[in-house]
Biotite code that builds the C-alpha atoms (Angstrom):
import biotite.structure as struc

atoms = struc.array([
    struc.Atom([-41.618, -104.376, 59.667], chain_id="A", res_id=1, res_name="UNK", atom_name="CA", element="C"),
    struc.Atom([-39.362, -101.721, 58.319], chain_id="A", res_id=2, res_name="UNK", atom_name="CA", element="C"),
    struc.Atom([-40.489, -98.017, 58.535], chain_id="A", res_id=3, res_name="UNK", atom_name="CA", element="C"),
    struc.Atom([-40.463, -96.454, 55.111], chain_id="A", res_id=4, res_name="UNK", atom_name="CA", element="C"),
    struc.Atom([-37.816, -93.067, 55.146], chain_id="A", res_id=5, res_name="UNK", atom_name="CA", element="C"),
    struc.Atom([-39.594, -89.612, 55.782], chain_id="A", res_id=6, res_name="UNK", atom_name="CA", element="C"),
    struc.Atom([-36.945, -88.047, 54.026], chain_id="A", res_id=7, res_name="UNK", atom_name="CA", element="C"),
    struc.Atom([-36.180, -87.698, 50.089], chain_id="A", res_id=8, res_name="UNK", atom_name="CA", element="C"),
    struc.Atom([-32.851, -89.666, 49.908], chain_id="A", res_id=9, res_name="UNK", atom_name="CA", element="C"),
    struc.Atom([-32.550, -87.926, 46.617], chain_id="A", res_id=10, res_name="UNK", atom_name="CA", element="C"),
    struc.Atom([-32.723, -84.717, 47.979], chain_id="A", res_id=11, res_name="UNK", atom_name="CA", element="C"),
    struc.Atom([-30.491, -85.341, 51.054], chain_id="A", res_id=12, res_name="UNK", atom_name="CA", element="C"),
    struc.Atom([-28.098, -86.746, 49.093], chain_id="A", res_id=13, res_name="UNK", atom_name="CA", element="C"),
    struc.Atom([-27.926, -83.794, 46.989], chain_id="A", res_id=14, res_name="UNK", atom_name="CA", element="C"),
    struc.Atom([-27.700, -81.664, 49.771], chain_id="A", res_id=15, res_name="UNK", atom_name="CA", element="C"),
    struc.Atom([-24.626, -83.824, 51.087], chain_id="A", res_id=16, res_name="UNK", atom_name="CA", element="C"),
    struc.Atom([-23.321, -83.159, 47.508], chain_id="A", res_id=17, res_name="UNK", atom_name="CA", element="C"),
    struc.Atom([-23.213, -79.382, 47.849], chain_id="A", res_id=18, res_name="UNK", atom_name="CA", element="C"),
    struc.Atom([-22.048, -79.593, 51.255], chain_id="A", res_id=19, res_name="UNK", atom_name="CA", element="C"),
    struc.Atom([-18.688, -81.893, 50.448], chain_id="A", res_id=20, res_name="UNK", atom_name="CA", element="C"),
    struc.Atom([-18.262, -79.934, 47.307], chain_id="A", res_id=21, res_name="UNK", atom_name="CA", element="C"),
    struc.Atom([-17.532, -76.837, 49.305], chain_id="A", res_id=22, res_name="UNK", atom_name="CA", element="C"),
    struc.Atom([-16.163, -78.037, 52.167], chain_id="A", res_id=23, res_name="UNK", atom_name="CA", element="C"),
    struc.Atom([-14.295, -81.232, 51.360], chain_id="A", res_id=24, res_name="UNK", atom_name="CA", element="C"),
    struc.Atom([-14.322, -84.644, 53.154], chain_id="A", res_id=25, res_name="UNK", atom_name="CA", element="C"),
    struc.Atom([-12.386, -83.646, 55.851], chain_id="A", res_id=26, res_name="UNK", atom_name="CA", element="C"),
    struc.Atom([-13.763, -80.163, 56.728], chain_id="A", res_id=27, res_name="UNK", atom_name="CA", element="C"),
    struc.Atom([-17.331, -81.283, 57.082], chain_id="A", res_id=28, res_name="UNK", atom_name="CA", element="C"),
    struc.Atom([-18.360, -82.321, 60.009], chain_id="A", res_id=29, res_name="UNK", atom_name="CA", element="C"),
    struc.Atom([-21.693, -84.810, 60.696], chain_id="A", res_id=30, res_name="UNK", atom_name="CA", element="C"),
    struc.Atom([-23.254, -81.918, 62.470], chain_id="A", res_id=31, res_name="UNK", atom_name="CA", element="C"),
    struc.Atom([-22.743, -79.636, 59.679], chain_id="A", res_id=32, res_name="UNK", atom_name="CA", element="C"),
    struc.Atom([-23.997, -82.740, 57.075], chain_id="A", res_id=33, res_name="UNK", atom_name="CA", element="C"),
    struc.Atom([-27.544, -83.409, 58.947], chain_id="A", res_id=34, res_name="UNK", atom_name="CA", element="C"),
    struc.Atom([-28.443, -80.123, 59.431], chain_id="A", res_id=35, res_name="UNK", atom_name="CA", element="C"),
    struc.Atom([-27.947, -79.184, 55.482], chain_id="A", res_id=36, res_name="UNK", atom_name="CA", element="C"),
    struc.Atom([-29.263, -82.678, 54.554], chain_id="A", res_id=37, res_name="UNK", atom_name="CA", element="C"),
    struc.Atom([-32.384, -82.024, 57.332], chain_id="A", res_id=38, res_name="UNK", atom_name="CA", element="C"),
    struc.Atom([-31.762, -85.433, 58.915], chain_id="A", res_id=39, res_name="UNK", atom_name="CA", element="C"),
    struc.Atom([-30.561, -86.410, 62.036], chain_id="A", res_id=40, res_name="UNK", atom_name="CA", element="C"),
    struc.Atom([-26.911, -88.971, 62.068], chain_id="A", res_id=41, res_name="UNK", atom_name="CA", element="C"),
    struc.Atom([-29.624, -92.520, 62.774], chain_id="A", res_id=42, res_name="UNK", atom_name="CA", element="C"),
    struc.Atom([-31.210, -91.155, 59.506], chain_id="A", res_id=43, res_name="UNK", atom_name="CA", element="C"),
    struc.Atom([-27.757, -90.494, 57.529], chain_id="A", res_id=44, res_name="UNK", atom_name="CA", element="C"),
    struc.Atom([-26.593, -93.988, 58.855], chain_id="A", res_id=45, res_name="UNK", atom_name="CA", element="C"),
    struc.Atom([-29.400, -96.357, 57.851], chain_id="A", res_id=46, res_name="UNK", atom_name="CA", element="C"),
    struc.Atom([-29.812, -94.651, 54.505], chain_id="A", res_id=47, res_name="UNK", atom_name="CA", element="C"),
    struc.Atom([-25.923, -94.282, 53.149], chain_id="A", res_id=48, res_name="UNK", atom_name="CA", element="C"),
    struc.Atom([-23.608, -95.490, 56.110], chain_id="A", res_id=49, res_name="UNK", atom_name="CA", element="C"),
    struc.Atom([-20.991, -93.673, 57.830], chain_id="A", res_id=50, res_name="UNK", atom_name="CA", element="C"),
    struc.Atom([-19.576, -90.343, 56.677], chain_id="A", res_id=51, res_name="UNK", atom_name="CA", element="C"),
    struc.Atom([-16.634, -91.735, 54.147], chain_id="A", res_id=52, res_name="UNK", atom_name="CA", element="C"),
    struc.Atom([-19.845, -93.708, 52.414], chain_id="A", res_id=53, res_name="UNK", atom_name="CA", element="C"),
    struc.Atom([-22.019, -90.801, 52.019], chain_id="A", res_id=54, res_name="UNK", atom_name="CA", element="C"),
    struc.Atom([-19.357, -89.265, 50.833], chain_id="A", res_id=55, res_name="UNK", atom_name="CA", element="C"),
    struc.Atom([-18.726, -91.773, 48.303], chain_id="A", res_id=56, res_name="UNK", atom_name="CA", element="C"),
    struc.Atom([-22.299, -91.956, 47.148], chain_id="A", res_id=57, res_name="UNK", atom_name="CA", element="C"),
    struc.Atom([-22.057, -88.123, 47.040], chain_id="A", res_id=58, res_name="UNK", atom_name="CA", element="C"),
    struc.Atom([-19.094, -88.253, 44.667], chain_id="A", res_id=59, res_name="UNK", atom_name="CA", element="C"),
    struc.Atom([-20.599, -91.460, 42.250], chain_id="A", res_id=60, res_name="UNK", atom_name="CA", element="C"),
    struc.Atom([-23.735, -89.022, 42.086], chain_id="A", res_id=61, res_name="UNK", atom_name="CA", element="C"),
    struc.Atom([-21.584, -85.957, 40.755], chain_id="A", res_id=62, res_name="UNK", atom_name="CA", element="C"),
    struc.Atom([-19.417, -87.723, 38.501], chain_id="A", res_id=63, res_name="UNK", atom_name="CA", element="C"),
    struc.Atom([-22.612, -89.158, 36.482], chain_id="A", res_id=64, res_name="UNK", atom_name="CA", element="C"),
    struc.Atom([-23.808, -85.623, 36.346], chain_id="A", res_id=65, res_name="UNK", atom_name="CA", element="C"),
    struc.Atom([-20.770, -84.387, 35.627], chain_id="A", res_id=66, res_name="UNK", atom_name="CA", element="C"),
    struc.Atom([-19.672, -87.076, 32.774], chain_id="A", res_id=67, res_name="UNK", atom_name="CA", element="C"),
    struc.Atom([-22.904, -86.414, 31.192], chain_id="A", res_id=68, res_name="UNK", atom_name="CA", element="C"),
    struc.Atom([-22.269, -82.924, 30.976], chain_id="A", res_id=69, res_name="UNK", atom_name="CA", element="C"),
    struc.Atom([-19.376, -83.152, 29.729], chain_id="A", res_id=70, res_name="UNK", atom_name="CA", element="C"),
    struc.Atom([-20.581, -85.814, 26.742], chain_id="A", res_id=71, res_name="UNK", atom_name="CA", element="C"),
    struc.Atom([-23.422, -82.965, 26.440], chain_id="A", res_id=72, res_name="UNK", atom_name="CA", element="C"),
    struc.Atom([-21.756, -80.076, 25.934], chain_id="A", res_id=73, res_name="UNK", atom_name="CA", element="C"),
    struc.Atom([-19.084, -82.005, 23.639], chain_id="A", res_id=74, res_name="UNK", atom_name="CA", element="C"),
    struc.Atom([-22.005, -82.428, 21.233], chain_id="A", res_id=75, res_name="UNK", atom_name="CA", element="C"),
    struc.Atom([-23.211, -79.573, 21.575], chain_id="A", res_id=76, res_name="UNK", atom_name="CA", element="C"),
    struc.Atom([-21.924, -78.318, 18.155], chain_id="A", res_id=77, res_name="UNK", atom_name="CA", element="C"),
    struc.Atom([-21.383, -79.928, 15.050], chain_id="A", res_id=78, res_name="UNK", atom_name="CA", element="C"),
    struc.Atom([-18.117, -78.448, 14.781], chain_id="A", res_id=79, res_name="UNK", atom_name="CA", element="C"),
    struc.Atom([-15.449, -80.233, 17.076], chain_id="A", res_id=80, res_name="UNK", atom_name="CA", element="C"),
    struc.Atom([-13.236, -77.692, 16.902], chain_id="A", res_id=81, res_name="UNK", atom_name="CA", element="C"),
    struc.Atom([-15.834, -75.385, 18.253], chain_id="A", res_id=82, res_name="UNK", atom_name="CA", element="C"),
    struc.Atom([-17.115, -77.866, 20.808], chain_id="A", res_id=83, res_name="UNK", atom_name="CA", element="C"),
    struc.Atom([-13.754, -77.987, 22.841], chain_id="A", res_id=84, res_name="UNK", atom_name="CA", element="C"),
    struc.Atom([-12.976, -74.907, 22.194], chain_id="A", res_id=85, res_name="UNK", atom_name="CA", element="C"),
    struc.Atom([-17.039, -73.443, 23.835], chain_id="A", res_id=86, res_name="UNK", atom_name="CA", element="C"),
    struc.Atom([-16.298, -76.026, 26.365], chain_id="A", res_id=87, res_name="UNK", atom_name="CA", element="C"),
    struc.Atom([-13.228, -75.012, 27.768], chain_id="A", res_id=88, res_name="UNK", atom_name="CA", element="C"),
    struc.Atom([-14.030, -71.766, 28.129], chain_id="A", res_id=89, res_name="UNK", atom_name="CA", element="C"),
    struc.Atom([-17.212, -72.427, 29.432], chain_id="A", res_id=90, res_name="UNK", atom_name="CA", element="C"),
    struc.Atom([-14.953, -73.726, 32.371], chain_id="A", res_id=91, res_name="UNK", atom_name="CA", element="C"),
    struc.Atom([-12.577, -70.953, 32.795], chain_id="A", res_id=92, res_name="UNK", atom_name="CA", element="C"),
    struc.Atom([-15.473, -68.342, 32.749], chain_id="A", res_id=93, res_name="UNK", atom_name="CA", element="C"),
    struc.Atom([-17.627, -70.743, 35.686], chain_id="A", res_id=94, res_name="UNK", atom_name="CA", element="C"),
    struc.Atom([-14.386, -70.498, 37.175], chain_id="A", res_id=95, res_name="UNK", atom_name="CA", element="C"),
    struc.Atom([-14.724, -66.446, 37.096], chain_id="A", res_id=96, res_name="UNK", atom_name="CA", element="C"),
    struc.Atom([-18.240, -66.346, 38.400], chain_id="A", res_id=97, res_name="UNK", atom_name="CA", element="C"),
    struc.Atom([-18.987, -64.207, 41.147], chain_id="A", res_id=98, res_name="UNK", atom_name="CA", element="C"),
    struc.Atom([-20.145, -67.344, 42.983], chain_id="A", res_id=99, res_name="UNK", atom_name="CA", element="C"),
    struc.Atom([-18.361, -69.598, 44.903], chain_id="A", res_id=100, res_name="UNK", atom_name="CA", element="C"),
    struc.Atom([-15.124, -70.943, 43.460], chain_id="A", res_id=101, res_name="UNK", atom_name="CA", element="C"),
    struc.Atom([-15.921, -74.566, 44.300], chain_id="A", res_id=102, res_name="UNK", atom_name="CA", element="C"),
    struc.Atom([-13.762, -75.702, 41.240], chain_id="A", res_id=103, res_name="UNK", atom_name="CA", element="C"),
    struc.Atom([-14.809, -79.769, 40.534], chain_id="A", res_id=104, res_name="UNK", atom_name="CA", element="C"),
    struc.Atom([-15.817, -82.050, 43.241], chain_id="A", res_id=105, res_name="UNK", atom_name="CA", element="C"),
    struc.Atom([-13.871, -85.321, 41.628], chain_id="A", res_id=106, res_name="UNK", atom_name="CA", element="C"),
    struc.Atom([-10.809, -83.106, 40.901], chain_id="A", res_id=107, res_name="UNK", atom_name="CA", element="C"),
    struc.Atom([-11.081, -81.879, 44.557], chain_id="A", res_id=108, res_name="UNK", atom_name="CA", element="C"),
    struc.Atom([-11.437, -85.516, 45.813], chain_id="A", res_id=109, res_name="UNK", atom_name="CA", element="C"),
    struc.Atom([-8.277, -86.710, 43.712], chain_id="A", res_id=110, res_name="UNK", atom_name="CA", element="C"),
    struc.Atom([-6.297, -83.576, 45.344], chain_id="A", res_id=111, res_name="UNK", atom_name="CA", element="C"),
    struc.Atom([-7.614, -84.281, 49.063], chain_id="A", res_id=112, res_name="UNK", atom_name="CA", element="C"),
    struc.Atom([-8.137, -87.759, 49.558], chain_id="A", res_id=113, res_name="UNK", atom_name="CA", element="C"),
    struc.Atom([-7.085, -89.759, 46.165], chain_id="A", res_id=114, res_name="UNK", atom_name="CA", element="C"),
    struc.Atom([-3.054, -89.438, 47.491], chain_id="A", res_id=115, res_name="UNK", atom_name="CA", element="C"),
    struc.Atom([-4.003, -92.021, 50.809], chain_id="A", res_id=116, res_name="UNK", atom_name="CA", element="C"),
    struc.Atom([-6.776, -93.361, 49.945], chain_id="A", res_id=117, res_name="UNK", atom_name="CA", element="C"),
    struc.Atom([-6.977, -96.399, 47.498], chain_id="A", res_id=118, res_name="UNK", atom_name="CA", element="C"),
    struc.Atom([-10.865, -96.243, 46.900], chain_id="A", res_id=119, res_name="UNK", atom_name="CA", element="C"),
    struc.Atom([-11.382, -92.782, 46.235], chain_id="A", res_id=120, res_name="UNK", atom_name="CA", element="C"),
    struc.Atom([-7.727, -92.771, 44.268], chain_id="A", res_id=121, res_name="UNK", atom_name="CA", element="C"),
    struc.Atom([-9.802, -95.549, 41.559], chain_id="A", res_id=122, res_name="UNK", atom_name="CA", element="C"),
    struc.Atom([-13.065, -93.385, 41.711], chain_id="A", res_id=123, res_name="UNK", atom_name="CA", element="C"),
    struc.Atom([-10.957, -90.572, 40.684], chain_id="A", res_id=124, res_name="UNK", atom_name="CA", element="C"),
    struc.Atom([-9.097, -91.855, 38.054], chain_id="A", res_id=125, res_name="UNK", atom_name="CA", element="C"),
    struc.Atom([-11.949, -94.005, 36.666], chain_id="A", res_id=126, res_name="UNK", atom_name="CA", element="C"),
    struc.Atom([-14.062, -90.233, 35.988], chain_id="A", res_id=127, res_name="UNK", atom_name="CA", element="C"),
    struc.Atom([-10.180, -89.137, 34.506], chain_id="A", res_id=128, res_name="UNK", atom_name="CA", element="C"),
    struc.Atom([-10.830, -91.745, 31.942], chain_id="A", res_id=129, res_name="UNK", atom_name="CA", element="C"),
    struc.Atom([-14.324, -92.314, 30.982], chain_id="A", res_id=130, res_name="UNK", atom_name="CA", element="C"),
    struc.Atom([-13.851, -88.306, 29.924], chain_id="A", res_id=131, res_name="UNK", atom_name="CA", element="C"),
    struc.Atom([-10.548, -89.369, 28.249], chain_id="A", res_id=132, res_name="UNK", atom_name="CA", element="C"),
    struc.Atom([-13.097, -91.213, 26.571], chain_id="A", res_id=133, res_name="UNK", atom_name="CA", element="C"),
    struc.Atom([-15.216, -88.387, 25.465], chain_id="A", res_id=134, res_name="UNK", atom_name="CA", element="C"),
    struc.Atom([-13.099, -86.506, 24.264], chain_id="A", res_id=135, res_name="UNK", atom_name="CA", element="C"),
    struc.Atom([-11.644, -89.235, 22.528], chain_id="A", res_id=136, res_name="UNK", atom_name="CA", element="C"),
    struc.Atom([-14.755, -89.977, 20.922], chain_id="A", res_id=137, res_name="UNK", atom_name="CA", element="C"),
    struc.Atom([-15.080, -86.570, 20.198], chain_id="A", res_id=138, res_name="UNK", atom_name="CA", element="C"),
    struc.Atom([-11.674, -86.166, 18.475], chain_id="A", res_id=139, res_name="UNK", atom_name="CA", element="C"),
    struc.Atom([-12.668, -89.219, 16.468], chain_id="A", res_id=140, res_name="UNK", atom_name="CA", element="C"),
    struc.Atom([-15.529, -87.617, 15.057], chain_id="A", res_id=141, res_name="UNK", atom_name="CA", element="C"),
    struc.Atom([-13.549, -84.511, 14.168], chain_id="A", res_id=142, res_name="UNK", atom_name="CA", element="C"),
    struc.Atom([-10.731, -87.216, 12.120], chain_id="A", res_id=143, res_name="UNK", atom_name="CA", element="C"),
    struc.Atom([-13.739, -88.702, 10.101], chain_id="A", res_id=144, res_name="UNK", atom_name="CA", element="C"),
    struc.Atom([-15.330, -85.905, 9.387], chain_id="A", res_id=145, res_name="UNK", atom_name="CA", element="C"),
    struc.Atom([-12.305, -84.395, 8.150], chain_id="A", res_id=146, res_name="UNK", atom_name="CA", element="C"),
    struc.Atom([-12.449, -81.496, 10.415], chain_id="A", res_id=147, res_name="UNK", atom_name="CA", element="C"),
    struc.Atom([-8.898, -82.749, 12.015], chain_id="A", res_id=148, res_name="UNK", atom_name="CA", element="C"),
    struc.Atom([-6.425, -84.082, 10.420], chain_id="A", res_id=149, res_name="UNK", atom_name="CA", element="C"),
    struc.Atom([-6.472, -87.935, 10.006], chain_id="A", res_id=150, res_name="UNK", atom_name="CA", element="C"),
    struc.Atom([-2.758, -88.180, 11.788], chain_id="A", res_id=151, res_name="UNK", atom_name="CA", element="C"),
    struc.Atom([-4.120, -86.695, 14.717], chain_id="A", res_id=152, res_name="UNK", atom_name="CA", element="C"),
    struc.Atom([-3.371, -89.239, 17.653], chain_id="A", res_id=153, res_name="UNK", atom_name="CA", element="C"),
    struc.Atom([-7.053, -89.046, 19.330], chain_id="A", res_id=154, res_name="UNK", atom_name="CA", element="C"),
    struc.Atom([-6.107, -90.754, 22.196], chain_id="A", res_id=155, res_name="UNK", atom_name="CA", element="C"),
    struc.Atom([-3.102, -88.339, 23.211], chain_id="A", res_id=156, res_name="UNK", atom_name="CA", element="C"),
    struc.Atom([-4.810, -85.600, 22.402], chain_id="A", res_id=157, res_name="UNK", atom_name="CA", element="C"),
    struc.Atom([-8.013, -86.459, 24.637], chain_id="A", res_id=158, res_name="UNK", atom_name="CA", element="C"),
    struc.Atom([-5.122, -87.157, 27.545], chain_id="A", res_id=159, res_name="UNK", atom_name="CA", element="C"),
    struc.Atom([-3.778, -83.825, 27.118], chain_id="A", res_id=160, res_name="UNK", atom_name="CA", element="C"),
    struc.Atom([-7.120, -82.127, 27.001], chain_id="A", res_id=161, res_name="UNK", atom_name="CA", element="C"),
    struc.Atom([-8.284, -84.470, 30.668], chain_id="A", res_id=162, res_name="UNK", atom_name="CA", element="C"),
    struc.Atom([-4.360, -83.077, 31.794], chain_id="A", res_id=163, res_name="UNK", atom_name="CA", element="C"),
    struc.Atom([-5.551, -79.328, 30.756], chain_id="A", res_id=164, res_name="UNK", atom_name="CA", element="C"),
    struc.Atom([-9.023, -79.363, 32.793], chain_id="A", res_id=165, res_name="UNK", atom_name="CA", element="C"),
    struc.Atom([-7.494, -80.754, 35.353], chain_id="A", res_id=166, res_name="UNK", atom_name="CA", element="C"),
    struc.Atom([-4.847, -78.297, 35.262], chain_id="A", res_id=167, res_name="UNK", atom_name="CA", element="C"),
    struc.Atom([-6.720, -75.404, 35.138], chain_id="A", res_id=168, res_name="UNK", atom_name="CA", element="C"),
    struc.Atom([-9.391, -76.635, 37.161], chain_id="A", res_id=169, res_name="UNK", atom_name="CA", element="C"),
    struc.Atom([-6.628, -77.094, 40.412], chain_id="A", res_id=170, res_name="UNK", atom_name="CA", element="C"),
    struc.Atom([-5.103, -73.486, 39.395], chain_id="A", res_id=171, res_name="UNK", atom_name="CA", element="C"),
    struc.Atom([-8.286, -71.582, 39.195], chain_id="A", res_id=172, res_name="UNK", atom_name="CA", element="C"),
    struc.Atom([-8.366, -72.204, 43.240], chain_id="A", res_id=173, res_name="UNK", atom_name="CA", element="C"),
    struc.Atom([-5.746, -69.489, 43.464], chain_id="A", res_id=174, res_name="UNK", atom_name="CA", element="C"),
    struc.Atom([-7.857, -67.157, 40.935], chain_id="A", res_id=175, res_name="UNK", atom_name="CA", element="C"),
    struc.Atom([-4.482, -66.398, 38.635], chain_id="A", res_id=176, res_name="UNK", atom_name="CA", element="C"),
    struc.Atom([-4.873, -63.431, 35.960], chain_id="A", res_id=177, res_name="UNK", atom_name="CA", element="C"),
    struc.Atom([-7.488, -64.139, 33.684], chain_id="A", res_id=178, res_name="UNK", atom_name="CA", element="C"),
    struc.Atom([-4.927, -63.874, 30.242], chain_id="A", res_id=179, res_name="UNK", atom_name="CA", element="C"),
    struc.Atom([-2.593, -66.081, 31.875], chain_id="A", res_id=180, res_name="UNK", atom_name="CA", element="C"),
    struc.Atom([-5.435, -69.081, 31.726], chain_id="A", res_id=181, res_name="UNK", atom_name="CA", element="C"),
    struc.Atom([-6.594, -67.762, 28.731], chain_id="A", res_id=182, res_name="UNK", atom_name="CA", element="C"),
    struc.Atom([-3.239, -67.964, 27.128], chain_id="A", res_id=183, res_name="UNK", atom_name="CA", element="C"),
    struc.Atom([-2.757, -71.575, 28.661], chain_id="A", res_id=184, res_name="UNK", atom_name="CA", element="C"),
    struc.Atom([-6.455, -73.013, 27.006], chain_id="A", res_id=185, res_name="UNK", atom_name="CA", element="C"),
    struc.Atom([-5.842, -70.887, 23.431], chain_id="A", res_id=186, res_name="UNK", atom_name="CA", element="C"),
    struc.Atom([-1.997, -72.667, 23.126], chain_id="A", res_id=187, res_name="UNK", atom_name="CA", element="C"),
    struc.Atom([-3.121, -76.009, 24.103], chain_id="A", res_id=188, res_name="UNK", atom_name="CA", element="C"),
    struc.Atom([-6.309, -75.670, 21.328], chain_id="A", res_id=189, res_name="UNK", atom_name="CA", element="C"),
    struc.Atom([-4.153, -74.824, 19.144], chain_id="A", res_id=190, res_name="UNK", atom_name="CA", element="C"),
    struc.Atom([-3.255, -78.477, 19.060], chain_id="A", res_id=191, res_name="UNK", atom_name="CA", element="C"),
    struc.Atom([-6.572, -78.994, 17.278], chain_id="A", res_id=192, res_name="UNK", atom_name="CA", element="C"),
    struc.Atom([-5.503, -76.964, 14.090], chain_id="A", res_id=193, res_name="UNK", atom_name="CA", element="C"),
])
């Protein structure tokens, strides 16, 4: 008979999460992932597998957080102009936080592991384009509405705004001025005019 879990796989995972968010793949250790998950490694194995699986299920958990988000905050007004615009500098001022500068977990997994690693290289781009998508969507609405112009090419547009995160999400690890992003989101919005 199998023994039900005593722990809150939810919770550990979560915990995991945080942990590979700051640290990276690499730079966390077992040790350091059962005792901020609270489990010891028989646990971590029969529940998610070895590290590069928890990992995995770690990342799959963040990017449907972090897609939904994204769709959420993209709503958020009915204006699209004022949607992207609210959510990209709702990015660059998380970025300026006091708090940790942990940047994006998916982003960080595409810089550290997606280069040699064919799995994690097709998790990563996968989250690059279902928020493509978004934003796509997003410029769509903007078209019909007639709040963009109806020669606006959505799809290019939504790449260049995935290539702009991305961008500034990488660059915001070296904490550069603040008008120098500033200057970098405001130029490449002004593609939305």
């Amino acid at each position: 008979m199998v023994r039900p879990r005593e722990f809150d796989e939810e919770k550990a995972l979560d915990a995991a999460m945080q942990l590979f968010w700051e640290k990276g793949f690499e730079a966390t250790s077992l040790s350091d992932l059962t005792s901020k998950m609270g489990i010891q490694r028989p646990s971590i194995y029969a529940a998610f597998g070895d590290k590069k699986q928890l990992f995995e299920a770690a990342l799959r958990k963040y990017t449907q957080s972090h897609a939904a988000n994204v769709r959420s905050r993209l709503l958020s007004s009915a204006s699209v102009k004022e949607a992207i615009c609210n959510f990209f500098e709702g990015v660059v001022a998380e970025e300026y936080d006091e708090g940790p500068n942990r940047g994006c977990f998916c982003i960080n997994t595409m810089v550290e592991l997606a280069p040699h690693d064919e799995k994690f290289e097709i998790l990563t781009r996968e989250h690059q384009m279902y928020l493509s998508t978004v934003f796509q969507e997003t410029i769509e609405r903007g078209i019909r509405s007639g709040e963009l112009e109806a020669t606006t090419d959505a799809r290019a547009l939504a790449h260049t705004m995935i290539s702009l995160l991305i961008g500034i999400t990488v660059m915001m690890k070296s904490r550069p001025e603040r008008s120098f992003v500033d200057h970098a989101v405001a130029t490449t919005l002004m593609l939305l005019k």
